[in-house]
Structure formats: C-alpha cells, structure tokens
DRENPA-3360 file (N, C-alpha, C; in nm, 2 decimals, always signed):
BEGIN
1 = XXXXXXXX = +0.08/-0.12/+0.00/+0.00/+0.00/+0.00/+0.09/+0.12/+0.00 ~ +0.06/+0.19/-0.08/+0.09/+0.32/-0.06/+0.12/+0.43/+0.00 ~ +0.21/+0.53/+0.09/+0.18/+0.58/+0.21/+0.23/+0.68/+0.17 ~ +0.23/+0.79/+0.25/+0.35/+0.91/+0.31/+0.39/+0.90/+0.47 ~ +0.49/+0.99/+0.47/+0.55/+0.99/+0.57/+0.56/+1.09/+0.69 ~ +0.58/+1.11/+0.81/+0.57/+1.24/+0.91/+0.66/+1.20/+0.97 ~ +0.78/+1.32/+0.98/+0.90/+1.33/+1.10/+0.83/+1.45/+1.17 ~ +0.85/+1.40/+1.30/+0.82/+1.46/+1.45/+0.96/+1.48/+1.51;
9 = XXXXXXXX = +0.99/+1.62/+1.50/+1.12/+1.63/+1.58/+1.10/+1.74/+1.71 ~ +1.09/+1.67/+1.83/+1.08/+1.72/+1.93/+1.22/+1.77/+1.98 ~ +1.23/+1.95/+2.01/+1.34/+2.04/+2.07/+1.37/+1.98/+2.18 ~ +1.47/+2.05/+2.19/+1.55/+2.03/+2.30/+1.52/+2.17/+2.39 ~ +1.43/+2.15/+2.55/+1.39/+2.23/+2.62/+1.42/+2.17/+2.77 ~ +1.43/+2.34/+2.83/+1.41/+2.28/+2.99/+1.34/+2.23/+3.03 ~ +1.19/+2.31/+2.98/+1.06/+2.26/+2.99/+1.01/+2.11/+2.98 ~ +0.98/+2.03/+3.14/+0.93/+1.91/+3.04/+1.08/+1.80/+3.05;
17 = XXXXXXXX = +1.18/+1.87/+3.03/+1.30/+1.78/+3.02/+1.29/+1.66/+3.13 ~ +1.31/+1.54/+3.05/+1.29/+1.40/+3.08/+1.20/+1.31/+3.09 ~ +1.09/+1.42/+3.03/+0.92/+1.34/+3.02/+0.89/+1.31/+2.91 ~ +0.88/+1.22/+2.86/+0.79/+1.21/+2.71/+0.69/+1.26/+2.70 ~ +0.68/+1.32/+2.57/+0.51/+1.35/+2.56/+0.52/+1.26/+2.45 ~ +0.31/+1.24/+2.44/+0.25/+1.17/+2.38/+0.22/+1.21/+2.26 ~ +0.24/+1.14/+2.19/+0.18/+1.18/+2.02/+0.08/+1.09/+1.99 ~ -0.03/+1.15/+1.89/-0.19/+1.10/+1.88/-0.16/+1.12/+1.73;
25 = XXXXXXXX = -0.21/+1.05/+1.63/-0.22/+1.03/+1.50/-0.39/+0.93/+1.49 ~ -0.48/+1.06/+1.45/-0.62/+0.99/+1.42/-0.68/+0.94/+1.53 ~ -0.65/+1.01/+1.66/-0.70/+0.96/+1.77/-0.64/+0.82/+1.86 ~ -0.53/+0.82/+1.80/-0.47/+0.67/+1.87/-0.31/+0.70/+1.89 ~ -0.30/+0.67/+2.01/-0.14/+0.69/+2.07/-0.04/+0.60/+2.01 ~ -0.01/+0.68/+1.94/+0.12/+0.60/+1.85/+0.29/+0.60/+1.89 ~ +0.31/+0.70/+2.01/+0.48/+0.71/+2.06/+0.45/+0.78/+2.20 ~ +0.60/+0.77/+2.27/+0.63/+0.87/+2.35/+0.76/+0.93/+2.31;
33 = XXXXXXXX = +0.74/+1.06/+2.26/+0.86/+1.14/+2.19/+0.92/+1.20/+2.28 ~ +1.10/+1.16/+2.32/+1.15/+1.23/+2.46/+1.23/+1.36/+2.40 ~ +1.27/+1.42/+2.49/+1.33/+1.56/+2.44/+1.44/+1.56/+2.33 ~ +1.44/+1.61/+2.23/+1.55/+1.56/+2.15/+1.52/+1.47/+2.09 ~ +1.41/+1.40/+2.06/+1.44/+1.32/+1.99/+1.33/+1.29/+1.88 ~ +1.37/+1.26/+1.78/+1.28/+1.26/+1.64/+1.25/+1.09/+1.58 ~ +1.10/+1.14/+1.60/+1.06/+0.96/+1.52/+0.95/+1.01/+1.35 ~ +0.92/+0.88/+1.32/+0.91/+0.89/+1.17/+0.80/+0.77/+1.18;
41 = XXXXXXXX = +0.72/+0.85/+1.12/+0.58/+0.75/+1.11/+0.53/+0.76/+0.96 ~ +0.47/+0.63/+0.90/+0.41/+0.60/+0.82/+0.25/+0.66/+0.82 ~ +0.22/+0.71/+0.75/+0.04/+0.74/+0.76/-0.01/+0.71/+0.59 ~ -0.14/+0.69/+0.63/-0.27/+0.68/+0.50/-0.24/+0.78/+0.44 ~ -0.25/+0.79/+0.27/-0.29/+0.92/+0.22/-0.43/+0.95/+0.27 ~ -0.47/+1.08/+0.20/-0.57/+1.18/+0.27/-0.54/+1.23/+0.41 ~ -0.63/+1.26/+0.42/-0.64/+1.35/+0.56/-0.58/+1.29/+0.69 ~ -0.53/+1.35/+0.80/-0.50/+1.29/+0.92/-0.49/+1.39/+1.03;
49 = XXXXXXXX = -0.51/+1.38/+1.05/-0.54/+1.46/+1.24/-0.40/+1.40/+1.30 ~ -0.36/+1.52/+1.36/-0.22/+1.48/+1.47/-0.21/+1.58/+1.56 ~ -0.18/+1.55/+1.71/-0.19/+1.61/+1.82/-0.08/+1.58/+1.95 ~ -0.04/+1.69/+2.04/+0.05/+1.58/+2.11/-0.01/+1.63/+2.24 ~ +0.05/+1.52/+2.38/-0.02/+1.58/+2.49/+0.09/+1.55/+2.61 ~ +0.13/+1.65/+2.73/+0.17/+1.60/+2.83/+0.04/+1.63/+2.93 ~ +0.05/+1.52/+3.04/-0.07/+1.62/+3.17/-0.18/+1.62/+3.07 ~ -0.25/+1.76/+3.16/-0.35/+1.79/+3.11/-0.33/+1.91/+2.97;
57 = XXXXXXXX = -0.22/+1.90/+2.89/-0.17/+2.00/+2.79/-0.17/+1.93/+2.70 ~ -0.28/+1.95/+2.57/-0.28/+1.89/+2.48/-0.29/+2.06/+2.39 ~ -0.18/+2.00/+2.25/-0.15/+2.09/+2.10/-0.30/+2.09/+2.05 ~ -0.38/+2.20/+2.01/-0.45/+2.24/+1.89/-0.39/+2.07/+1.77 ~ -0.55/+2.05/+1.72/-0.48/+1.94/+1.66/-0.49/+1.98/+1.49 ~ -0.34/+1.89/+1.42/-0.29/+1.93/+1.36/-0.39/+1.91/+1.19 ~ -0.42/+1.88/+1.16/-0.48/+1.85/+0.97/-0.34/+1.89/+0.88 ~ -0.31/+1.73/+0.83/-0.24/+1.70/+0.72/-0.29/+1.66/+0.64;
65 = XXXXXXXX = -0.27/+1.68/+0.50/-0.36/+1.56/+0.40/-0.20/+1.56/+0.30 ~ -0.18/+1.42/+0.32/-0.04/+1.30/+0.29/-0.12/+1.26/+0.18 ~ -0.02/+1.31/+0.08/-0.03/+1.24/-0.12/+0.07/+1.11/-0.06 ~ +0.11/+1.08/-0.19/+0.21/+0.96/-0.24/+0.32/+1.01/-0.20 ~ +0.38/+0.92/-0.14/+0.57/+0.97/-0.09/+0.58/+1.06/-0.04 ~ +0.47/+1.15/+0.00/+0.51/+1.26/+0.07/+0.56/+1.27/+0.24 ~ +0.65/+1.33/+0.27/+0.77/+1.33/+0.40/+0.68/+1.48/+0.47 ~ +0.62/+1.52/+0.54/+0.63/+1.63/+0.62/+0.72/+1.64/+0.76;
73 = XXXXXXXX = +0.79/+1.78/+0.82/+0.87/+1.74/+0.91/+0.77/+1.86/+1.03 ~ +0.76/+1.78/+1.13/+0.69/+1.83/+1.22/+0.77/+1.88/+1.36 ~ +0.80/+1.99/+1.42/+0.83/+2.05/+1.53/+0.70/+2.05/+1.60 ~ +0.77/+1.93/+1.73/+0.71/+1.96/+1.84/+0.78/+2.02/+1.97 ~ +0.73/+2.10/+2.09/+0.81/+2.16/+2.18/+0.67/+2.25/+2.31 ~ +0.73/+2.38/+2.35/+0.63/+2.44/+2.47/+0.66/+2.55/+2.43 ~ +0.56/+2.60/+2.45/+0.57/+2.75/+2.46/+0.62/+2.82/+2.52 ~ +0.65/+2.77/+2.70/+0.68/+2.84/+2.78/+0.85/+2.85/+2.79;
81 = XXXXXXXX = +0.91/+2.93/+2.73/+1.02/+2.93/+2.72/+1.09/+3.05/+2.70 ~ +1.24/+3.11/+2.74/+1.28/+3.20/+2.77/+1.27/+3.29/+2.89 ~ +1.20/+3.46/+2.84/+1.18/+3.48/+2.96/+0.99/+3.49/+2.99 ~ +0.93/+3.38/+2.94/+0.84/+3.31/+2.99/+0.85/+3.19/+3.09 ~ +0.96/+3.11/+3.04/+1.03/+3.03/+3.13/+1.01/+3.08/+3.25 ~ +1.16/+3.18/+3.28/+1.15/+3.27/+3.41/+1.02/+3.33/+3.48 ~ +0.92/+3.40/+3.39/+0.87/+3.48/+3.45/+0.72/+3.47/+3.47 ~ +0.72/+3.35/+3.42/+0.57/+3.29/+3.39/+0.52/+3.21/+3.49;
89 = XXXXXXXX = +0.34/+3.20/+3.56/+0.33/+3.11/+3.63/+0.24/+3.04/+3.58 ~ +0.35/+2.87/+3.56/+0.31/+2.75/+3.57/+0.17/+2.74/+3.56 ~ +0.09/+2.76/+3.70/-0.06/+2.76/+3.68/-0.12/+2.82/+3.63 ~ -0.07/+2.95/+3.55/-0.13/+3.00/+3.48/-0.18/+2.95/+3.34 ~ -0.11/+2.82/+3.29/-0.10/+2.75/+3.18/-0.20/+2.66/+3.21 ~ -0.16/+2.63/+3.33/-0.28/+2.49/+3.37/-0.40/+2.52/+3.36 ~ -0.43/+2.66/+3.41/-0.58/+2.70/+3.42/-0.62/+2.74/+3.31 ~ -0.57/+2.80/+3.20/-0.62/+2.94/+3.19/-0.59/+2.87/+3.02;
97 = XXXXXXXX = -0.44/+2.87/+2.99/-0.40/+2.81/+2.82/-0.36/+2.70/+2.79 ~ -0.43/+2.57/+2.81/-0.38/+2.46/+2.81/-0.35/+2.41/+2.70 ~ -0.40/+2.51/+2.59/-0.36/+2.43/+2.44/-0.25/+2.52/+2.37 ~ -0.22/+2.65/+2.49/-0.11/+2.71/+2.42/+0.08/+2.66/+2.50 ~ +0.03/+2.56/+2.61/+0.16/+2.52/+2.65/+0.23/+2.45/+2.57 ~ +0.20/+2.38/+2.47/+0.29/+2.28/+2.35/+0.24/+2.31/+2.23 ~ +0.34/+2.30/+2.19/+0.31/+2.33/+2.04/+0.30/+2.25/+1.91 ~ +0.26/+2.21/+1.82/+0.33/+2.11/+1.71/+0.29/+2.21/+1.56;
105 = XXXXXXXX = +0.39/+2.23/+1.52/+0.40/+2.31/+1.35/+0.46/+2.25/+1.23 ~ +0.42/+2.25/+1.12/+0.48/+2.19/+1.05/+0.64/+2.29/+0.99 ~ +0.72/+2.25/+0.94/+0.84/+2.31/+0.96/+0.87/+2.29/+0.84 ~ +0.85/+2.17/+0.75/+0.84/+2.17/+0.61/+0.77/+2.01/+0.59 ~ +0.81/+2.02/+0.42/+0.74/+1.92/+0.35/+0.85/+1.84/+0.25 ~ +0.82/+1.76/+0.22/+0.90/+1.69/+0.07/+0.84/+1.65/+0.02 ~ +0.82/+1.65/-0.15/+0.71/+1.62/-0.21/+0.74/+1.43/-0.23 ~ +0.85/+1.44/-0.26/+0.87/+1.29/-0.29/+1.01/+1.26/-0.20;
113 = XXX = +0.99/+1.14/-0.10/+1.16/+1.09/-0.09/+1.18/+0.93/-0.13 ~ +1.25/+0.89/-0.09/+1.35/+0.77/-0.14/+1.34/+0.66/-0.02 ~ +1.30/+0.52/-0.06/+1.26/+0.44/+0.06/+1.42/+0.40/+0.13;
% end
C-alpha cells in the first residue's frame, strides 16, 4: 500500500526535560517522543489529524492531508520558554491556556523521498 511519511522532531527544552510526551495520529497513541528526539511515522494518504499531549496540555490538533511519498517534518516543543520560562506562572497555563503550552507546527514538506 501506498503511504507518506511524518517526522516529528521534538526540541530540546528545559521545559518538560525527561518526560515524554505523547503523540496522537487519528486519535490513537502512536509514541512517546523524549526531548530531542525525532521519530518517523508511516500514515494513509488523505487527511490525518495529529496532536500531542503531556498532563493535562494537549496541541491544537494538527490536519495534514499526505499524497504519495510525501515526508512532512513536524516540530514539536512548549511554549513556555525564555523569559516566559522565568517569568511565567506554571498555573497560569494549567488553568487558563492549556492548548497554548505545547506546540506542534509543521516546519516543512518533501514532495517525494527515497525508501
């Protein structure tokens, strides 16, 4: 069968450092992506929903629609970082923006790659 492809490359942050978060493709838990580290999933062409979650912090979820051979590369990470890091409170996230504490964006595409 026919597929495309998604790399998930999760930054390297303080935030979070040495927890996995969870990645969701179509509603079903497919990994735990640890800091730094990048995995690569097979998906259906057409459409696909992707989302990731730590806690109670789940990403706005994502709509890709995957042709033939196609590679998208996906950055996941937190928002809370720099001098939000420092100066930001924690519960303020928990309560208030739970879907703005992680992030996932697509960062690029390849139309065609090489098995």
């Amino acid at each position: 069968m026919i597929k495309g492809k998604i790399e998930v490359i999760r930054i390297n942050q303080m935030v979070n450092f040495g927890r996995g978060i969870k990645l969701f493709i179509n509603n079903e838990k497919v990994a735990k992506i640890q800091d730094g580290e990048s995995q690569t999933f097979e998906l259906n062409l057409g459409e696909n929903e992707i989302y990731a979650q730590i806690d109670w912090f789940k990403t706005n979820p994502l709509k890709i629609i995957i042709k033939e051979n196609e590679l998208f590369r996906l950055e996941l990470g937190s928002n809370l970082k720099g001098k939000k890091l420092l100066f930001s409170n924690y519960s303020h996230y928990s309560l208030f923006k739970r879907s703005e504490f992680l992030y996932l964006k697509q960062i690029d595409s390849v139309k065609s790659y090489a098995e």
